[in-house]
N, C-alpha and C positions, 0 to 999 in steps of 0.2 A: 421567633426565628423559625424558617419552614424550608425543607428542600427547595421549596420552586424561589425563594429569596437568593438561596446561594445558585441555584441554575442561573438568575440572570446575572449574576455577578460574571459568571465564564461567557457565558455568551456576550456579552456586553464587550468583556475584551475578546472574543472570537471577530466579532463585528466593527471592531475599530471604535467603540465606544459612541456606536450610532442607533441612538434608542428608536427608530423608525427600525433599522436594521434587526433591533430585538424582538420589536412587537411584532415585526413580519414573520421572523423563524419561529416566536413562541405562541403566534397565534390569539394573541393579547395588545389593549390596547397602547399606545404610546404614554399617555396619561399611568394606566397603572402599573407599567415599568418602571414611571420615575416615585410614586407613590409605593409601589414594595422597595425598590434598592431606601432611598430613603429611610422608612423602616426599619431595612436593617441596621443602616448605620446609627438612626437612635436607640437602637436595642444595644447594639457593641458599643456607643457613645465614641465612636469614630467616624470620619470619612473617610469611605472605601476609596472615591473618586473627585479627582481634581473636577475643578467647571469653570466654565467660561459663559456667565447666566443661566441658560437651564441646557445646556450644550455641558456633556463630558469632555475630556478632552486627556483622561490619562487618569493614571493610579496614583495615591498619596504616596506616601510613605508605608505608613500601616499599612494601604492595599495591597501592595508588595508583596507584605510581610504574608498579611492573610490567603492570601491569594493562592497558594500551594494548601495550606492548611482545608480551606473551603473545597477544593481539588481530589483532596484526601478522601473528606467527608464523604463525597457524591458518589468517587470509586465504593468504600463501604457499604452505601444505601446500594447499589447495584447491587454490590456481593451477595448482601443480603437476602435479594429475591433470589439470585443464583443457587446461592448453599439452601435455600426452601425449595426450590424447584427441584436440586439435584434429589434431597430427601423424599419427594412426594412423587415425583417422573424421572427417571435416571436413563429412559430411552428415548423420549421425547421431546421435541422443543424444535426450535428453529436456530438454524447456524450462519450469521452472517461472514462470507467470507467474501474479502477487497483483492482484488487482483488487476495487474495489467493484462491489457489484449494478449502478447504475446504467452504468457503464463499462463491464463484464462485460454488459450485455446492450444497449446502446446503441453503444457505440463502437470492441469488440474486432474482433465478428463479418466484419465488412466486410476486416478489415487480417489475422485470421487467417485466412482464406478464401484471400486473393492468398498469407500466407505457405507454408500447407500444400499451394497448387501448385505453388511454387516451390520446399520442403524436405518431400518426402512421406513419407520415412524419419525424421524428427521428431515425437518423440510432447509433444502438449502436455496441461503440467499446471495448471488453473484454481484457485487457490488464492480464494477471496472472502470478504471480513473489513473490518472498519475502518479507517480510514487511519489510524492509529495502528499497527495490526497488521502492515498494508501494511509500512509504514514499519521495524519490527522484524524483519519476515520477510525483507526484503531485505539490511538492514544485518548480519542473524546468517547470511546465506547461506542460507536455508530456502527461498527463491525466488530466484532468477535479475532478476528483473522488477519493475519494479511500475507500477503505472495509481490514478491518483487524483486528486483534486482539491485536497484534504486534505493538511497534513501531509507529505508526499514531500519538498518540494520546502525542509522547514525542516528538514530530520533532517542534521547534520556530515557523515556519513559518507555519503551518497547524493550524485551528480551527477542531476539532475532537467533534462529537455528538454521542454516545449511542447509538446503534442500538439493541442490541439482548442479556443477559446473556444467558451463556451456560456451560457448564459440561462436562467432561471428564467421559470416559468406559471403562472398560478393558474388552479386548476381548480375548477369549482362543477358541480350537478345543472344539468343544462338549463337548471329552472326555478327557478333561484336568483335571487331579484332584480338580484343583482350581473350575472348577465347580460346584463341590459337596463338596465345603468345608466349608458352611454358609455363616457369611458376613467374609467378606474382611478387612484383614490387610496391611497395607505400608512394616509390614515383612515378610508376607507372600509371599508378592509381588518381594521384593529385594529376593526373595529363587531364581528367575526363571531368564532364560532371558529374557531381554525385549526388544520391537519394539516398537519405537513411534518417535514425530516429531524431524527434527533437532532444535537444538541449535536456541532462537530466533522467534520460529514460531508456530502458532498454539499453544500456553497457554505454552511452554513446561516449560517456567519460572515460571511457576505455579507445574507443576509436582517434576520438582527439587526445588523446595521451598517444598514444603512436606518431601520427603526424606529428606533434608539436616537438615530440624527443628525435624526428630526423630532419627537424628541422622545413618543414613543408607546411603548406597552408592550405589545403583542401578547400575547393569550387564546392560546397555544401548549396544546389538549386533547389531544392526542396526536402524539408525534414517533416518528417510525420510520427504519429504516434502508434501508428498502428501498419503490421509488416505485411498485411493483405493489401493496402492501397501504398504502400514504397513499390511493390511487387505487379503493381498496376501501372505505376506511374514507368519504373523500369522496362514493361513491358512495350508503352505509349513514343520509349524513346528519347525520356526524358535525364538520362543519365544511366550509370553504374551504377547500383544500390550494395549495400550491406547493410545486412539483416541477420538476424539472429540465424541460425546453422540449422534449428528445426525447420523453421520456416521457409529456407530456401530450398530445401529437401524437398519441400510438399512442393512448391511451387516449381521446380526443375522436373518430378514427376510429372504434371500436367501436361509439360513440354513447352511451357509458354516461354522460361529462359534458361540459361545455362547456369549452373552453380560451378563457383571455381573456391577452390580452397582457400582461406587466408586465415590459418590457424598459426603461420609461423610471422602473422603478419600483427595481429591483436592479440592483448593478452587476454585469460579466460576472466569470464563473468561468473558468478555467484549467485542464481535464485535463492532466496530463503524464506522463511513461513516466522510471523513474528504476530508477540500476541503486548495485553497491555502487563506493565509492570507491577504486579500486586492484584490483580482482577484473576476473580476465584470463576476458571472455568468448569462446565460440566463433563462430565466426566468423555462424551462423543467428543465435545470439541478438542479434550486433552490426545485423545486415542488421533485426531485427525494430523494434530501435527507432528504426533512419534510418525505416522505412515506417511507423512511428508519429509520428516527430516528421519531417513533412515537409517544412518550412522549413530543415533541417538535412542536411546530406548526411553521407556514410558517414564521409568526412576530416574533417568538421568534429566530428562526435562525439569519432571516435578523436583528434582536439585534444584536446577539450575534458577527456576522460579522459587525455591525457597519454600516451596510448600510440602506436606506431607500428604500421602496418598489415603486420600481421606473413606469413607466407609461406602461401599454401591450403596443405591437406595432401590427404593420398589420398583419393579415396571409397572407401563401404561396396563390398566385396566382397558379391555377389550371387550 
């Protein structure tokens, strides 16, 4: 039995149990995917995986069962290198962190700024994706990090801490009527088209919870993921957008459209910074998310993850 037996075991159900699928992410051929899982299941004298002739097509019973266990294991083998590296380089390394657009370009900059002067042998890496993605990338260890609004904070295997509340805007041309129409109604709203995030992202479960509790149905013509092209398309004429409250700020500055308030209109959002559940960080990435979640101090995290604040190690030799 060898690490890379239990890697294709997750990958295998990452993939839908399509060993083409496997041998593409692990860089290996389809023949010796089915030749190590095989392996393993004569060594444990179980089958991990149903089949349908040389086709998977799902988990046993045992799979099941193993399947967390094996999970376990792989988390540990990481740790491993982690708590050796923290021992050997305690200021150096590389920090993946997963972010959406809007948080990646609204909320990071300011907190990576203070971090990179304070850990300058620290190379950071900006993964940005869906909070969904977010959310997978952290929990399979493919980022260190995550930032989102979305999703983080529902995933089992993540610890999720509070970073920021924030507000939604509706943003119109100058000379949109809605501009000059006092405050702001949810039916005034559902009159127009609208441009705002997809399904899932960016608070939007927050926007359609409004409408749906006044009972209204919102002309949704274009949903996007990112609030520089809602903020393009609003511009083009293509409806009323709402967008995140930073973002229409920058955007109302430029002068290209009007920000009108609708903070009495949605409820607030919740950025948070969320890491994986049991995964022994270094000691920059732990300091990254106390200066993310500020209401939080360093001890109260390392609580919260159940770990004790374990010993600094050397610095990089120079």
């Amino acid at each position: 039995m060898n690490v890379s037996q239990l890697r294709l075991v997750l990958e295998a159900i990452r993939q839908n149990f399509n060993l083409s699928g496997v041998a593409s992410s692990l860089f290996i051929s389809q023949p010796g995917v089915s030749r190590q899982i095989k392996e393993l299941e004569d060594e444990l004298g179980v089958e991990l995986f149903e089949r349908r002739g040389k086709r998977l097509t799902g988990l046993t019973p045992p799979g099941e069962m193993l399947v967390p266990v094996i999970d376990r294991i792989l988390l540990d083998v990481r740790n491993l290198k982690q708590v050796a590296d923290r021992f050997a380089i305690q200021d150096c390394g590389q920090l993946r962190i997963a972010s959406t657009h809007t948080q990646a370009r609204y909320l990071l900059p300011a907190a990576l700024h203070d971090f990179r002067a304070r850990f300058p042998k620290v190379k950071l890496v900006l993964q940005q994706g869906t909070p969904a993605q977010i959310a997978e990338w952290v929990a399979n260890g493919e980022a260190d990090l995550g930032v989102s609004t979305e999703a983080i904070d529902r995933h089992r295997d993540l610890q999720a801490f509070p970073v920021r509340e924030w507000h939604h805007a509706v943003i119109v041309p100058p000379a949109h009527p809605l501009a000059a129409a006092g405050e702001l109604t949810l039916a005034a709203l559902a009159e127009h088209p609208l441009v705002t995030y997809g399904e899932g992202f960016a608070g939007r479960s927050v926007i359609d919870a409004a409408f749906s509790a006044a009972g209204l149905a919102p002309d949704v013509v274009l949903a996007a993921l990112d609030a520089d092209v809602i903020v393009t398309y609003v511009e083009a004429g293509f409806g009323v957008g709402i967008v995140a409250e930073m973002a229409a700020r920058g955007a109302a500055a430029r002068g290209g459209v009007a920000q009108l308030d609708a903070r009495h209109l949605f409820g607030p959002n919740v950025a948070r910074v969320a890491v994986r559940r049991g995964a022994y960080l270094r000691e920059y990435a732990l300091e990254l998310v106390a200066m993310l979640a500020a209401e939080r101090s360093l001890d109260d995290i390392l609580s919260a993850l159940q770990r004790d604040l374990a010993p600094r190690g050397a610095d990089c030799a120079h």
